[in-house]
C-alpha positions, 0 to 999 in steps of 0.5 A, spaced: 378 819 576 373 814 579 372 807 574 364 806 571 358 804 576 358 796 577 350 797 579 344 800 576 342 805 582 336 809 581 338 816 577 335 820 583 339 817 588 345 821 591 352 820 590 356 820 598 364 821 598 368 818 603 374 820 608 380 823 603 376 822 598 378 815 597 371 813 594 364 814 592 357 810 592 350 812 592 344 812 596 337 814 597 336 821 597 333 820 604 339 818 607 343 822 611 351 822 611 358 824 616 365 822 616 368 822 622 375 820 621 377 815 617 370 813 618 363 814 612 356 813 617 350 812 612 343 813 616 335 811 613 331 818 614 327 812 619 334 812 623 332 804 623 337 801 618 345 804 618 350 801 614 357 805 616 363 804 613 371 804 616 377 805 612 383 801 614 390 802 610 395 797 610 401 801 610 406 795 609 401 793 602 396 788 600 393 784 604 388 778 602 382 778 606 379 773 610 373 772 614 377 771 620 379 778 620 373 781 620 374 783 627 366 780 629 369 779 637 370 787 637 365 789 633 359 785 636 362 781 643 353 778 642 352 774 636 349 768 633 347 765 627 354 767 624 354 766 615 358 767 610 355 771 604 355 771 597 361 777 594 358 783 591 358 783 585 363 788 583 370 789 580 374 789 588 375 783 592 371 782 598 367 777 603 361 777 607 358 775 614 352 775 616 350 774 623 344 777 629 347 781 635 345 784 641 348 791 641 351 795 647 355 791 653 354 784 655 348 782 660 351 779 665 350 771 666 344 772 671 340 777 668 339 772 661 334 769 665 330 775 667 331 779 661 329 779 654 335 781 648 334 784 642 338 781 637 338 785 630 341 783 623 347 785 622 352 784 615 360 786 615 363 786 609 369 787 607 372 790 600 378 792 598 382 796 593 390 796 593 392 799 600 386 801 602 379 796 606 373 798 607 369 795 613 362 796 612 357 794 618 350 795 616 344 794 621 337 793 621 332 793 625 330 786 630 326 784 624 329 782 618 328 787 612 330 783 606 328 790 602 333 794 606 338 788 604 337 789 597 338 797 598 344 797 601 347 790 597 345 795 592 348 802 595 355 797 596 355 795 589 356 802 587 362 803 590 367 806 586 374 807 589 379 813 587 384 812 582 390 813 584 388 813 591 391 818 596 395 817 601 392 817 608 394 824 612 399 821 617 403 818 610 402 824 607 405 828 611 411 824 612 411 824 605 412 832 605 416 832 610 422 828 607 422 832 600 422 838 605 428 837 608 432 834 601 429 841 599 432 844 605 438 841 608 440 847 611 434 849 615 431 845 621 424 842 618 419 839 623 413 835 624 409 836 629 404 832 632 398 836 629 401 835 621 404 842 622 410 843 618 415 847 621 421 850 617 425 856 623 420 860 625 415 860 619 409 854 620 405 851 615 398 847 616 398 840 612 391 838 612 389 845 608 394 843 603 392 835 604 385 836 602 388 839 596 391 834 594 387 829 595 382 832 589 388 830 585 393 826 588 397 825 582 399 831 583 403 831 589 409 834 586 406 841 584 402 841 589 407 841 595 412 845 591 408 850 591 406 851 598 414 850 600 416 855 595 411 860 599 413 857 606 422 859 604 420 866 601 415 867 608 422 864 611 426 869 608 422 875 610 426 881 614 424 882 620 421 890 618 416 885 614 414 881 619 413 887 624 411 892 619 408 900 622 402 900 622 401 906 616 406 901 611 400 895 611 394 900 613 390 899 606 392 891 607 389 890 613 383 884 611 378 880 616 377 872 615 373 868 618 377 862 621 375 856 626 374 857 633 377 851 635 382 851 630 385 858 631 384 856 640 389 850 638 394 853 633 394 860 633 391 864 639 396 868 639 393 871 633 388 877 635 381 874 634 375 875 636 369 871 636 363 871 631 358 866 631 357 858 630 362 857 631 367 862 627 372 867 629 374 873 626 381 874 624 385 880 621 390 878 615 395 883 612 394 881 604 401 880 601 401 879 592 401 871 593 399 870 599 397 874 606 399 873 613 395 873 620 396 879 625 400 878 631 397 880 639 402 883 640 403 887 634 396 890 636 400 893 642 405 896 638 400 899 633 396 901 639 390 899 636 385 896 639 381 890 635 374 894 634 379 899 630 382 894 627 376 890 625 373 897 623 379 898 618 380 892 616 371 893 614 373 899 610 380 895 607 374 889 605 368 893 600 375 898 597 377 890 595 370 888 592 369 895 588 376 894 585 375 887 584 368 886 582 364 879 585 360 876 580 354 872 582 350 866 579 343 867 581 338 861 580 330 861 581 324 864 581 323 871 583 316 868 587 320 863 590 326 859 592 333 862 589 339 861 589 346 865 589 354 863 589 359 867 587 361 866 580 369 864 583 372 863 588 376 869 592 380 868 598 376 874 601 368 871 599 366 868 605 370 875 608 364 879 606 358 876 610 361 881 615 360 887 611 353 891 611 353 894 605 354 886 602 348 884 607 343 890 604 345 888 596 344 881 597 337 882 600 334 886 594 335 880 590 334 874 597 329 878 601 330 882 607 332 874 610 337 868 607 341 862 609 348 862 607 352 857 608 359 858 608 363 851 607 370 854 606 374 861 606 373 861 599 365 859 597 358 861 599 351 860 598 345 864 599 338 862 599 331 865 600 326 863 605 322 860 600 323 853 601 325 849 607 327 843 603 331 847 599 335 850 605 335 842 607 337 840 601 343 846 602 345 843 608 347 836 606 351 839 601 354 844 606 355 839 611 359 835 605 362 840 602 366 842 610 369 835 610 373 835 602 373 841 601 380 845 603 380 851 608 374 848 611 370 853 616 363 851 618 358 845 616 352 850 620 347 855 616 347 862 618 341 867 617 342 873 615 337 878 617 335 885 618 339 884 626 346 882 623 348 874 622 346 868 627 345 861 627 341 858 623 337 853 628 339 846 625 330 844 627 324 850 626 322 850 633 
């Protein structure tokens, strides 16, 4: 739920989101946004005038702002000509600063003499919404824009936060490990250092299920109910099911594409082998209610090498699709940019990129070349090459999509093309 816009911001601007879904505010279509963290960077197309907003949570509660706490000793070491500001003019409590800084390490002493400092514009301001402040840094260039104050006055004045707000992740995932072990009193239930929930030997990912809840945080019950019934029955698996002959699972066997880093740091001992920007491929054994990730080693008792396996689980992935049929929405012109997404979701959608038969179909209706985007396991977009803005257009959103959505996987475009799929390069060289 977010609360009405507190500014008149121009109906073609674009709306950005932040770290855990915290907030929202507008901006100009020419400016680019990233999260990094707990942290929304903002940039002009120019790279001249940023505004970066970090996000504090104040875990023992409220805490009232003063400008004595804006930390200007660590955000800018050199400054000058530090004011107060008049508040935005929106329903949240918040201060201002206004000052000029030279950015990067301090000239010594005896360089000041010989050297010419640039001193830009700066504005900190802090807004707060219950547990959680955002400090908001803006920049400009040496000299002072009074238009790009009024534009980013105006971006701030569309902030909107969250209602309820999420948890961060570290709380949340206390909060989930407390119900887990009053759930399972008689289990050894852990968390460890990466947000992972451990109950015996069965293991469940927290930042998937967090970016889960943090679309609907007041759902926290539903939504950690569900993913600990499923780590209990995973848990209560015989150990013929956890390492089933090969002919019980063979028409079960299924690809996924996974984060390469993702599967180095937590599960390389699942067999795996490299795709492209940055993807792996995994093979899963599909169960009614869920799947689960092929061991090494149990390709070793199978005898199987991974390119059987991969071959397999191919054939396992067109079978799926001709039983359960992808619908597609397709927007555009035949004689120019068109668009195509699945009509819903499938945990096996992004899955079929890897498939030729797939390829061939979608480029009867896209051309013998499109760029896909691939933000999550269960979403993709596939758009011609009619149209770079178009395709720049797909890679924001993409790149926005990676950083809410649940099970990320890429926030880079592909090219599929008549030689397989590739990288689509960030710049047309």
């Amino acid at each position: 739920m977010r609360l009405p816009l507190t500014t008149n911001v121009p109906e073609h601007w674009n709306r950005a989101t932040g770290p855990s879904n915290w907030f929202e505010l507008s901006h100009p279509p020419g400016w680019e946004s990233e999260i990094d963290g707990t942290i929304l960077h903002l940039t002009s197309s120019d790279g001249v005038n940023t505004l970066t907003l970090h996000c504090i949570w104040f875990e023992d509660g409220p805490a009232q702002l003063d400008a004595d706490n804006l930390s200007l000793k660590e955000i800018f070491p050199v400054r000058r000509n530090v004011t107060q500001v008049e508040p935005l003019e929106i329903a949240y409590e918040n201060i201002g600063l206004h000052g000029e800084a030279v950015l990067g390490p301090e000239t010594p002493w005896w360089k000041r003499a010989v050297t010419r400092n640039e001193w830009r514009h700066w504005r900190v301001r802090a807004i707060r919404s219950d547990s959680l402040c955002v400090l908001a840094i803006s920049l400009q260039a040496p000299d002072f824009d009074p238009e790009a104050d009024t534009l980013i006055r105006i971006m701030l004045e569309s902030l909107q936060f969250a209602v309820p707000l999420a948890d961060p992740p570290s709380l949340f995932a206390d909060h989930v490990l407390a119900v887990a072990q009053a759930r399972f009193p008689d289990h050894d239930v852990q968390l460890d250092e990466r947000l992972q929930l451990r109950l015996g030997e069965s293991i469940v990912n927290l930042l998937n299920l967090y970016r889960t809840y943090v679309t609907s945080p007041n759902q926290f019950d539903e939504i950690v109910e569900s993913a600990l019934n499923t780590l209990l029955e995973v848990q209560n698996w015989s150990p013929s099911r956890l390492n089933p002959q090969l002919h019980e699972v063979h028409g079960r066997i299924m690809p996924m594409l996974y984060p390469e880093s993702v599967w180095q740091d937590h599960f390389s001992d699942f067999a795996a082998q490299p795709w492209v920007a940055g993807l792996v491929i995994m093979y899963v054994v599909d169960e009614s209610e869920s799947y689960w990730y092929i061991r090494s080693d149990l390709l070793e008792q199978w005898s199987v090498s991974i390119e059987e396996l991969h071959e397999l689980s191919l054939q396992n992935l067109d079978g799926y699709f001709e039983e359960n049929s992808m619908e597609f929405m397709l927007t555009g012109d035949p004689e120019g940019p068109r668009l195509l997404l699945p009509h819903r979701a499938d945990t096996y959608n992004t899955a079929r990129l890897l498939s030729g038969s797939f390829h061939s179909s979608v480029q009867d209706i896209l051309g013998r070349e499109f760029v896909v985007g691939v933000p999550n396991r269960d979403f993709f977009v596939a758009v011609s090459m009619h149209s770079d803005d178009m395709i720049d257009e797909i890679r924001q959103k993409v790149a926005a999509d990676f950083d809410r959505m649940d099970h990320p996987l890429c926030n880079r475009l592909l090219l599929v093309s008549s030689d397989g799929v590739s990288e689509y390069p960030s710049e047309v060289l």
